[in-house]
N, C-alpha and C positions, 0 to 999 in steps of 0.2 A: 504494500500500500504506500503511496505516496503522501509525504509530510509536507503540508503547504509551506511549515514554519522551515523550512529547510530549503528553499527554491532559491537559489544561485543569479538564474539565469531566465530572464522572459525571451523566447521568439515569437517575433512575431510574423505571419504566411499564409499565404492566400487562403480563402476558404475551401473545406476540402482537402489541403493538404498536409490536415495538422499530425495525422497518424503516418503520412509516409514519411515527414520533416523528423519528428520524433523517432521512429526505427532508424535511418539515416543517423541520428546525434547519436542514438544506443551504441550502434555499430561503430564509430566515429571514436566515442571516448567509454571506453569497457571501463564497468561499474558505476556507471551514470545511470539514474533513474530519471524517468521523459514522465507527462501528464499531460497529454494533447488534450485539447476541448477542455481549458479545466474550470470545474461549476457551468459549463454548457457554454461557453463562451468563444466561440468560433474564429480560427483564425490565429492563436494563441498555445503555446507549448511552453513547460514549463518546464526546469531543468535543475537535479538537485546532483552534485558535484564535488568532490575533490579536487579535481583536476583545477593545478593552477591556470592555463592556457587554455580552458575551456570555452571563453568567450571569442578568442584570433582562431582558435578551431574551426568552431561553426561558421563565423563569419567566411573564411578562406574554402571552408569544404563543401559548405551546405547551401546550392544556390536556392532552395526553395526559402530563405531563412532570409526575409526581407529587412527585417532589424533584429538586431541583437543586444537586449536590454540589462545590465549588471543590475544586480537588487543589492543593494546597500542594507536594507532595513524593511524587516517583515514583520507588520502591524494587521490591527483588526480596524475596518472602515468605522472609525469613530475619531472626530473631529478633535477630540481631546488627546490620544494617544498620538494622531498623528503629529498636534504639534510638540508633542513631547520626546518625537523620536528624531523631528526634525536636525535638532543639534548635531548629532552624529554623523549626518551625511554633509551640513555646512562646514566642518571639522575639513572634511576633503577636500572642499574647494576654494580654489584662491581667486579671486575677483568678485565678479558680478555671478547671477544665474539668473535663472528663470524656470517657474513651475507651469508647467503645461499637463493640466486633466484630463482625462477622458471618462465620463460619466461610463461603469457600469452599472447595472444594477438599481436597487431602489435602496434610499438612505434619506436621511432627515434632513441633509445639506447640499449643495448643490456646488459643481463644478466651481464656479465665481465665489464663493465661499470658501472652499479650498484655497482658490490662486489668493484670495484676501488672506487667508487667515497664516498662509505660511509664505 
C-alpha cells in the first residue's frame, strides 16, 4: 500500500497515461513505489523514493512525464497547517517566489486564499 505521507515526487501526464508513466518510473528506479490516479485524480502519479536522483531520472527517461514536481512538505488540506509548514520550504529558497494553486477537490478555502495566506 502506498503512504501519501511518504511521496517524494509528483508527475504530472496526460490523461490516461498515468499507469503506463508509473510502471515506466517502477522499472526506471527499483524499489520505488508509483500511485497513479491518486484519490481519483487524473493525470497525476505519485512517487515514494530513496533514490537521490530520482527526480533528473524521470525527467531524462520518462517522456510521458510532462512535469516533475519535488515535495518538500506533506501536509493535510487545512489552511492552518499549511501555513505552519510553510517555513520549511522558504528555508530553501533564496530570493523572491511565488505560490501558484490548483484547486482540487472540495475544502473550506479557496485557491486566492491560499496564494493570500502564504
Amino acid at each position: 500500500m502506498f503512504d501519501l505521507e511518504k511521496t517524494k515526487i509528483i508527475v504530472k501526464t496526460k490523461r490516461g497515461y498515468e499507469k503506463v508513466t508509473a510502471s515506466l518510473i517502477e522499472d526506471l528506479i527499483p524499489g520505488c513505489k508509483t500511485l497513479p490516479n491518486p484519490l481519483n485524480y487524473s493525470g497525476l502519479v505519485l512517487v515514494s523514493t530513496d533514490e537521490r536522483d530520482a527526480e533528473r531520472l524521470i525527467k531524462e527517461n520518462i517522456p510521458e512525464a510532462e512535469k516533475v514536481l519535488p515535495v518538500k512538505v506533506v501536509c493535510k488540506a487545512d489552511m492552518d497547517e499549511m501555513i505552519s509548514n510553510i517555513d520549511s520550504i522558504i528555508e530553501d529558497v533564496n530570493g523572491r517566489f511565488a505560490v501558484r494553486t490548483r484547486r482540487r477537490g472540495r475544502h473550506g478555502f479557496s485557491s486566492i486564499d491560499v496564494n493570500v495566506a502564504l
